[in-house]
ROSE-890966 format. One record per residue (C-alpha): residue in one letter; x, y, z. Coordinates in steps of 0.5 Angstrom, whole numbers, plus 500, padded with zeros to 3 digits. Layout:
BEGIN
AXYZ ...
//
This chain:
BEGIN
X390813958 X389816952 X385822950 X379822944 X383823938 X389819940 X390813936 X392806940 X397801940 X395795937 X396792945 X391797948 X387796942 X386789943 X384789949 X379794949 X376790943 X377782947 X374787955 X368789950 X366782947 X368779954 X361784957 X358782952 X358776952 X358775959 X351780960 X348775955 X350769959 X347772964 X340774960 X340766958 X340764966 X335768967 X330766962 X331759964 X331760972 X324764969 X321758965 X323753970 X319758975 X313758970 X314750968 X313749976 X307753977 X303750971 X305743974 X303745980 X296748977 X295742974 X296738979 X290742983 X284740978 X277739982 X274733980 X267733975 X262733979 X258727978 X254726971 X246728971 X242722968 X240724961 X234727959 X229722957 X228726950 X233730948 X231736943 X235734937 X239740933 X236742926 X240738919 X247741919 X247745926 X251743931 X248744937 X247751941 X252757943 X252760950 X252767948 X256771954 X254779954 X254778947 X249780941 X246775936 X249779931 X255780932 X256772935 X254771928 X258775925 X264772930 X262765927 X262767921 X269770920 X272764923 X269760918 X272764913 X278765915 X279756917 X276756910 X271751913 X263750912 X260754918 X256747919 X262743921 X264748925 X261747933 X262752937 X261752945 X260758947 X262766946 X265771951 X266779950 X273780952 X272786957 
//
């Protein structure tokens, strides 16, 4: 055993170098395991909830007449906890940002985070 300051041989040297890699190399084997135990964990419980989906209930006849939107909109927005303003504000910059017109846009409904 040597001490701080003292040089290696090449021997003690190369085998302190192959031990360091071989932990390494080892921890990320072991973090690659566990990230693929994890995600056929995730991939099984998604497939299980998927599984599990209540059937839709039966559809409602229509309405005799149906209150057409106004040209150019696309329907209504249910507003959850929202004000008017700042749904259209909301709306507005993901027009923007997807660089399409408003009305070619449909929005179903718009919920605050909380």
């Amino acid at each position: 055993m040597n001490t701080i300051g003292e040089k290696l041989a090449i021997g003690e040297a190369g085998l302190t170098g192959a031990l360091g890699y071989a932990v390494v190399f080892i921890g990320l084997f072991l973090l690659l395991v566990v990230l693929i135990i994890s995600g056929s964990i995730f991939k099984a419980k998604a497939k299980k909830a998927a599984a599990v989906v209540t059937p839709a209930a039966p559809a409602a006849p229509a309405p005799a007449q149906e209150a057409k939107p106004a040209p150019g909109s696309a329907g209504e927005v249910k507003l959850f906890d929202v004000p008017d303003k700042e749904a259209a504000m909301i709306m507005a910059i993901v027009a923007n940002k997807l660089q399409k017109p408003l009305n070619e846009l449909r929005f179903i409904s718009i919920k605050e985070v909380k």
